[in-house]
N, C-alpha and C positions, 0 to 999 in steps of 0.2 A: 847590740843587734848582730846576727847573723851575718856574714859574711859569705855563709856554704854557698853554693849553684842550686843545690837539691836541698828540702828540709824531710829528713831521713820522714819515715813512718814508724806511725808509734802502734804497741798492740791496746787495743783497746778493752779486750778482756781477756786479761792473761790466763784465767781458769780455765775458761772454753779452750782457749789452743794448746795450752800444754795435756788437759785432759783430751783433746781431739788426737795431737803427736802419740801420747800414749796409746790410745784404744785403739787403734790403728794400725799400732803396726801389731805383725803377725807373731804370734804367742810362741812358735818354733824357734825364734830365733834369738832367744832369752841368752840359751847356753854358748852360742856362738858369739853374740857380743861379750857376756861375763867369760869365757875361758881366752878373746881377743885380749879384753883388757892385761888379764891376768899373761897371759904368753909375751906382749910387748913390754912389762913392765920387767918380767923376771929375765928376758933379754938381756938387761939393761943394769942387771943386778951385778957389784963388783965382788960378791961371795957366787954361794952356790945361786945356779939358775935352775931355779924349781918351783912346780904347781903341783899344790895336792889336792887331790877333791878326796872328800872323805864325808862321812854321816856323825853331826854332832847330837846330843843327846839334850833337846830341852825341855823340861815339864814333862820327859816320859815319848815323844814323841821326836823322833830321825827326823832332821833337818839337814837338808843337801849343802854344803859348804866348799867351797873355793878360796883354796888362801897360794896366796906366793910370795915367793922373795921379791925385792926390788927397789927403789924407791917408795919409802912410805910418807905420809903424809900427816902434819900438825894438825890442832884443833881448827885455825883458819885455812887451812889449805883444803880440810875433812869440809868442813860447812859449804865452802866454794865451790868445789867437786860437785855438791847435789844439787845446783841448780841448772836448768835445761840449758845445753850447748856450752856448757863448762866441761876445761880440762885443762886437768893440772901436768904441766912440761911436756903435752904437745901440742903442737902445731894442728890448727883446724882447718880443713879443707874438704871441698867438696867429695875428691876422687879419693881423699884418704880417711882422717878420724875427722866426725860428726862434734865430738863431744857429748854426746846424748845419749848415744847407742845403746850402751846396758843398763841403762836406767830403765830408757823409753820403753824397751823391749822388757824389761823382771816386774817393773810395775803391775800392769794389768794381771797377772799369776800370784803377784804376792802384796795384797790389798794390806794384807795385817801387817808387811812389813816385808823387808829390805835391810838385813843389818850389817852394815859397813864398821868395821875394826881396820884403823891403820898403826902401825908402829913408827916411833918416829923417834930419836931424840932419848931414846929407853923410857917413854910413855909412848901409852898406849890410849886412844881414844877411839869414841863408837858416835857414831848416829844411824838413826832409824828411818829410813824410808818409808812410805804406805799412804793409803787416803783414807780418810776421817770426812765423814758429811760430806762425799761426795767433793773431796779436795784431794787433787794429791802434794806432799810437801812432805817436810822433816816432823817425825815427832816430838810434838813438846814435853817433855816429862816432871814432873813436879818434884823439888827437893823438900823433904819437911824439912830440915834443920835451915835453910837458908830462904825459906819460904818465894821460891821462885821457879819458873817453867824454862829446863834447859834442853836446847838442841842438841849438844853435843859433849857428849862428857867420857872424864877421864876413869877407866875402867885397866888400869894399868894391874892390881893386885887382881882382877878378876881373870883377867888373860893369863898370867903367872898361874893360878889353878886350874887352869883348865891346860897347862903345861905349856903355852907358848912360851919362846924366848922373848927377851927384851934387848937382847944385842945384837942383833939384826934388824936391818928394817923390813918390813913385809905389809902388807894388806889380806884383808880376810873379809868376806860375802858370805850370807846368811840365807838362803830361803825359810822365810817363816810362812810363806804361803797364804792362801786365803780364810784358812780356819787354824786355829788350835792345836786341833787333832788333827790335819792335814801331812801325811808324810811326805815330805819335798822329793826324799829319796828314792821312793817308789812313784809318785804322781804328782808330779810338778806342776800339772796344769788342773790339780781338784777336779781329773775326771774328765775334762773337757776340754782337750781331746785324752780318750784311755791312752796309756802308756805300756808296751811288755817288761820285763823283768832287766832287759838287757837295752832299753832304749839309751841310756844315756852313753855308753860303750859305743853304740850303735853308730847314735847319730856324730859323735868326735868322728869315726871312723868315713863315716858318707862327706864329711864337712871339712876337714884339716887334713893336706895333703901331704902337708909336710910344716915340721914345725920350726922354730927358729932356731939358727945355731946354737949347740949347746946347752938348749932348755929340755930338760926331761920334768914330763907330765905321767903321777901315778895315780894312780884310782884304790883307795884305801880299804880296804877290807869293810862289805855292804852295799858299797855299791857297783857292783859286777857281779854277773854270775858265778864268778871262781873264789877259790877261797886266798884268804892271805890278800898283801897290798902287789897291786898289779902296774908294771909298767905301760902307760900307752903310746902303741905305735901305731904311727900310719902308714898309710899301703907301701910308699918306696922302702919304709922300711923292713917290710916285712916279704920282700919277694925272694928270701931263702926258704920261705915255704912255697912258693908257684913252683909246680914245674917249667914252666917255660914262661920267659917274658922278653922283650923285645924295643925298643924305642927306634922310632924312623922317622927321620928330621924331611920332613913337608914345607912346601914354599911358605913364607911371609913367615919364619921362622918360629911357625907351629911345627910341636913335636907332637907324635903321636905314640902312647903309650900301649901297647899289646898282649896280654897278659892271657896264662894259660891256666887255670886252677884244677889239676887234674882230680878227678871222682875220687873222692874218701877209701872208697870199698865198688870198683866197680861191680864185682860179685855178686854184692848183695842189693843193690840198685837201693844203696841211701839214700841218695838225693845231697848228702854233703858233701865240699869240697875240699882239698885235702889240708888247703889253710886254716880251717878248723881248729888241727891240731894245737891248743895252747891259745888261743883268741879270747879277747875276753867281748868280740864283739861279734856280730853275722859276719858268713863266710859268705855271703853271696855274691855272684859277678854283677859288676855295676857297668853302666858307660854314664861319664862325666865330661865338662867341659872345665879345667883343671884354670885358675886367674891366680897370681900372686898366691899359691899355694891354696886355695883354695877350692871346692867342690860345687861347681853349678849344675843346674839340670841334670839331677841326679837319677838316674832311673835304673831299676835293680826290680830281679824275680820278675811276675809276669811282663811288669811295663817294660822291661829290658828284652826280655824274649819276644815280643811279640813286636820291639822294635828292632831285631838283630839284623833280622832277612835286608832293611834298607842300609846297612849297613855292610854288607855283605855274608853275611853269617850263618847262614838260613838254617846252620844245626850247629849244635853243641853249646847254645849263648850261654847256658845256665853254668858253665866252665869256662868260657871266655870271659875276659872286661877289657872297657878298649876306654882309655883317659885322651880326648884331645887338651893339650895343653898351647894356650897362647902367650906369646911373650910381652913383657910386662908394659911395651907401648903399642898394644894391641888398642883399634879404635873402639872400645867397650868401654861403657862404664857401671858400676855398680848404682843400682837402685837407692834411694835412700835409706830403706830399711837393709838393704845389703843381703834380701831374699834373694834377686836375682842379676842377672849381668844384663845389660842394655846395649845393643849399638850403637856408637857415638852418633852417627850420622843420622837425619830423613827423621823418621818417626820414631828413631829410636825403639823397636822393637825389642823385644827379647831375645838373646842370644841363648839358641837353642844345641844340642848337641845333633843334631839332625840337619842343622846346616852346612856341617862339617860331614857329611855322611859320603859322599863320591870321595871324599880325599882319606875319607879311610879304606874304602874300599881300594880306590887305588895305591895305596900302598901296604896292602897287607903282606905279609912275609910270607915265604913258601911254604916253610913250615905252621905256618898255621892254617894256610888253603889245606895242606895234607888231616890235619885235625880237625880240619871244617868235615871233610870229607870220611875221615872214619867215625861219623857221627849222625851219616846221612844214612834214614832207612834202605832196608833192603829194596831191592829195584826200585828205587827211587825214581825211576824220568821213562817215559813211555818216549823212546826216539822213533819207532815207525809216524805215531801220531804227530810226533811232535816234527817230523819230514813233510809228513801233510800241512799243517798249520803252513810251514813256512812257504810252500808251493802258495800257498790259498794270500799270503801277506805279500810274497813277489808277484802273485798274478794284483791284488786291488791295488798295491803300490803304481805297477805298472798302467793300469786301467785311469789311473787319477792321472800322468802325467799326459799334458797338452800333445797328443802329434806335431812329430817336428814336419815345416812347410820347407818342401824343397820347391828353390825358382831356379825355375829353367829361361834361358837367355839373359841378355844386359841387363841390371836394373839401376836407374840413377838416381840417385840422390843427392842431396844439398848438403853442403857442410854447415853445421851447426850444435846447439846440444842435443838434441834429439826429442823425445816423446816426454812431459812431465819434468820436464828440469828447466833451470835459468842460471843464464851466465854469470859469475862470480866472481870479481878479483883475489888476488892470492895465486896459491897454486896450488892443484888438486890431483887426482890420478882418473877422475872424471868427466876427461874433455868431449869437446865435440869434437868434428873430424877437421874444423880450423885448427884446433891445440885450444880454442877457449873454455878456459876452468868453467863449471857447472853444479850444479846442485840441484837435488830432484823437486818438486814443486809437491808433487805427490807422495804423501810419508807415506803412503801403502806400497809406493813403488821400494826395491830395494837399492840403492845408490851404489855405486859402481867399488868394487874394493869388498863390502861385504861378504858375508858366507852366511849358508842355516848352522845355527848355532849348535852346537851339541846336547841340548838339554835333552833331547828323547832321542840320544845316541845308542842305548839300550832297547830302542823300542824298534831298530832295524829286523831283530832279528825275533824270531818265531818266542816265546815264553820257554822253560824251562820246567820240567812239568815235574811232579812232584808228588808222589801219591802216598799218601796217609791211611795206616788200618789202623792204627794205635790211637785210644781215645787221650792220652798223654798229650801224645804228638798233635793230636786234633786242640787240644787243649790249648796247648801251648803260644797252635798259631791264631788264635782267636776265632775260630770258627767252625766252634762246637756249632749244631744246629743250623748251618749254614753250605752250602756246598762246595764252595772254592775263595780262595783271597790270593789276587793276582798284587805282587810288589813291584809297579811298576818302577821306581829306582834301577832294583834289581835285576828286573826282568825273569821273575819267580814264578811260577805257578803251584800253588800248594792247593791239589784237589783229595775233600775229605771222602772216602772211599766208605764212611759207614754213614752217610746221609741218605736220606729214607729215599730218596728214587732210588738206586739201583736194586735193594731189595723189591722197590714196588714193581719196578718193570720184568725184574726177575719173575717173580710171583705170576706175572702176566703171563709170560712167555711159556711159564710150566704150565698153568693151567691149559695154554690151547695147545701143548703138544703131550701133553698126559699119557696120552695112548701109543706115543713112540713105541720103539722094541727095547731100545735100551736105556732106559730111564734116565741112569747116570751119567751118560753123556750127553742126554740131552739136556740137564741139568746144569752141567758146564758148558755146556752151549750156551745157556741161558744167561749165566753169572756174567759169562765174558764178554757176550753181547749185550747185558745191561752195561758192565761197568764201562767197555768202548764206547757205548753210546753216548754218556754222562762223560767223560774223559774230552770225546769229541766236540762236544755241543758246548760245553764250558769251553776248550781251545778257541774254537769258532768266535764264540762270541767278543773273547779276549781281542782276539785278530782284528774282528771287526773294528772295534773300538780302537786300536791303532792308527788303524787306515784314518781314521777320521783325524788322527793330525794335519795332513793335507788339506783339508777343509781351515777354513781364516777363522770360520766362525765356532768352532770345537780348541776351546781353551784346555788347559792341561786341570781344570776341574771339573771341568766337559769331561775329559778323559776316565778322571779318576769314579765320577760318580756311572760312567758307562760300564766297567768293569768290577764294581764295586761287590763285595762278596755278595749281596743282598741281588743284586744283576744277574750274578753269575748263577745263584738259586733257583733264580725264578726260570734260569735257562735251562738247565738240569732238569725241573718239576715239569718242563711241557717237553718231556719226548714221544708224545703220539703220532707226533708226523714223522715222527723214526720208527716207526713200530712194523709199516711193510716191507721198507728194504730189509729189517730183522730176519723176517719172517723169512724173505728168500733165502738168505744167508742161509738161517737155519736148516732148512731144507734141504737147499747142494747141500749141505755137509750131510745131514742124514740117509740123504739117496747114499756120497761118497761111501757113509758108511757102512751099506749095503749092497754095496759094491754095483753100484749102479740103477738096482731093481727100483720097480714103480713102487713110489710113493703112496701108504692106505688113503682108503678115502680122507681118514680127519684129518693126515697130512697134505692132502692139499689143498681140503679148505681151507688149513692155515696160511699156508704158503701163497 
């Protein structure tokens, strides 16, 4: 009889959950748990420390392969290995190895199989992974001569011709994928999801930040773009190709990584950067959030540029990459599938790189504000307009705060806590005007000691305006077909200058001054006075939607959906009630520029 306190729980259909663990998780992260396994083992190796991925050749069809030095494993250690939350000489733990990981994760991609080769002992033994009738488990394979079904057999003479040693111990992974003809090497996932030519380079590159001491990982000839067997390196390793890189150590002993990747051929406007040179992967700027060497929230090309601006970056992302890196008792922990990083704490959310976004901003190096800055379009920021804004944001600012009450003569009052509070023991900085500690009763009220926090410490000051002719540049910042995308982080304003109101108001303006004497100035009359108008009316609105911090009831998504590019649009598309002060405008200056004479009739029906 039992003795325990608790009587454990048992799984009551082991097929449903192991196949549930499997389908489950996410089919990317195949090569991240199989190149884990394979980097801690060859760690660990008392010869060479090395991973080769290479393309083997079976029945005619390239099979993706993973093999490394290290510890290898016997026929009962090889059998043990394959069943779920097994692992052989390590340690299982939540925040570390699963024991399941590369299994749970190659299974669902490679249905026909999974083939594990360990050396051990100068033999060598294989078992087959995959699922049959809707099971997943070890292949059973039928001996004629001994007339029996074996899991795992000894294939020592067959590794010898395919030219492994046998005097080392090592381990070797097989993608056989989900068909026959299925090439692992080129499309690991049968299609679904496609893969380019250069994905598996790619994703080592976006994923492993840095490898273990002393283990070099090469990529053998077929599987990379480049010809010949390639070494892989990851980004610290490879910042003799950045021009400029940078690390600036931030409180709670996050470092933050700053990287410059200067244009390939600024000349020729390639669009590549100059780490290119020799890569067997993308050169493109990422921002990551960097855990025990690893690559979380990885965001590269548009999703990276079009998150730069709250970052601080608002030009040149596609040549910058910024890694925050956390130290390794950072309160996060990894998911179970190890796709992403979690907050230890609350609801444990996802640990995004956009959390980290003020503290990279605040510590960016000067030399890179100067590269921010030689990267910003020409006339980039309308400052007369953008004087107005701030006038119009000091004057609502001021308009929202309460008039102070001046009392004239004695006025008495009682010693006590005051308005919304109650006395406390302890001791506080709260008192009444006895000294008795207090506490407010009312949590709307603000308790003595407090301050307004800094979160819309950017949002003091007028936007920063930003004008856009370039459909690149309009591109870039997500608001093609849209008029303007204010980053409030930042305190940005990025107004797209080729959005169909100011040609249309333009267009308007010509029409009713047609008959001018001087066409072409009235013409640039027109452009300049649509495009202030639009310039303005987007500022305006921006502003407004500030002011409305001061309001209790305007939350900071309040905020965001007030100024939101699609706001900001519809504010631009109604300029008819700017259409007569236009019209004045235009006129003084016409009269000016006929040195004063009366205005034709059709000029002042316009005017």
């Amino acid at each position: 009889m039992s003795t325990t306190a608790v009587a454990a729980l048992k799984v009551a259909d082991e097929d449903f959950v192991v196949a549930s663990l499997i389908e489950r998780c996410p089919k990317a992260m195949m090569i991240r748990e199989l190149m884990m396994n394979a980097l801690e083992a060859a760690a660990i190796a008392s010869g060479q420390k090395l991973v080769e991925i290479s393309a083997v050749q079976l029945d005619g069809t390239s099979k993706l392969a993973i093999w490394n030095t290290g510890p290898g494993m016997d026929a009962g250690e090889l059998l043990r290995m394959c069943d779920i939350a097994a692992s052989i000489g390590k340690e299982k733990s939540l925040k570390g190895n699963f024991g399941m990981g590369a299994k749970v994760a190659s299974l669902p991609s490679n249905q026909r199989g999974l083939r594990y080769r360990s050396c051990k002992g100068n033999r060598v033994h294989e078992v087959i992974l995959c699922k049959r009738d809707d099971v997943y488990g070890r292949l059973r394979r039928f001996h004629p001569d001994t007339r029996e079904y074996l899991e795992v057999v000894d294939v020592t003479e067959l590794a010898l011709q395919d030219g492994r040693s046998i005097d080392e111990e090592w381990t070797e992974v097989v993608l056989l994928g989900n068909e026959p003809s299925q090439d692992t090497v080129k499309d690991p996932y049968n299609g679904d999801p496609e893969q380019d030519a250069q994905w598996l380079a790619t994703y080592l590159y976006h994923r492993l930040y840095r490898l273990p001491e002393g283990v070099k990982v090469v990529l053998m000839k077929g599987t990379h773009k480049l010809d010949g067997n390639r070494p892989f390196l990851p980004i610290p390793a490879r910042l003799n190709f950045f021009e400029r890189h940078e690390t600036v150590e931030a409180p709670a002993g996050i470092k933050i990584h700053y990287l410059y990747d200067a244009p390939y051929d600024k000349a020729t406007g390639s669009g590549h950067n100059k780490s290119i040179s020799g890569a067997i992967a993308s050169a493109v700027s990422t921002c990551a959030v960097i855990y025990k060497n690893e690559m979380y929230d990885v965001r590269k090309g548009r999703n990276w540029t079009f998150d730069a601006p709250i970052f601080g970056i608002p030009f040149g992302a596609r040549h910058i990459s910024v890694h925050i890196e956390l130290p390794a008792d950072a309160p996060v922990l990894p998911d179970g599938y190890r796709q992403f990083l979690r907050h230890a704490a609350g609801e444990q959310p996802h640990v995004a790189a956009t959390d980290f976004s003020e503290l990279v901003r605040e510590h960016r190096p000067a030399w890179l504000l100067d590269i921010i800055r030689s990267f910003a379009p020409e006339s980039a920021s309308s400052d007369e307009i953008r004087d107005e804004l701030q006038k119009l944001l000091n004057h609502l600012r001021v308009k929202r705060v309460s008039p102070k009450v001046v009392i004239q003569g004695n006025t008495n009052v009682e010693n006590g806590t005051g308005a919304a509070a109650e006395p406390v023991g302890g001791k506080s900085t709260n008192n009444g005007g006895d000294g008795t500690p207090s506490r407010p009763t009312d949590l709307s009220v603000l308790p003595t000691g407090a301050k307004r926090a800094e979160l819309f410490k950017n949002l003091e000051r007028a936007p920063e305006i930003t004008l856009l002719r370039d459909e690149a540049d309009v591109e870039e910042k997500g608001i093609k077909g849209r008029a303007a995308r204010y980053v409030m982080e930042a305190g940005q304003l990025f107004i797209n200058m080729l959005y169909p109101a100011v040609a249309e108001m333009r267009a308007q303006l010509e029409a009713e001054y047609a008959g001018a004497d001087e066409v072409e100035f009235m013409r640039d009359l027109a452009l300049q006075h649509a495009e202030r108008t639009m310039i303005l009316r987007i500022g305006r609105t921006v502003v407004y939607a500030l002011a409305k911090q001061l309001n209790k009831e305007w939350d900071q998504n309040a905020l965001s959906v007030a100024s939101s590019p699609e706001s900001l649009s519809m504010a631009a598309d109604d300029f008819g009630d700017s259409m007569q002060n236009v019209r004045r405008a235009i006129g003084k200056a016409l009269r000016a520029r006929r040195g004063g004479a009366e205005m034709s009739e059709k000029e002042e029906e316009a005017a």
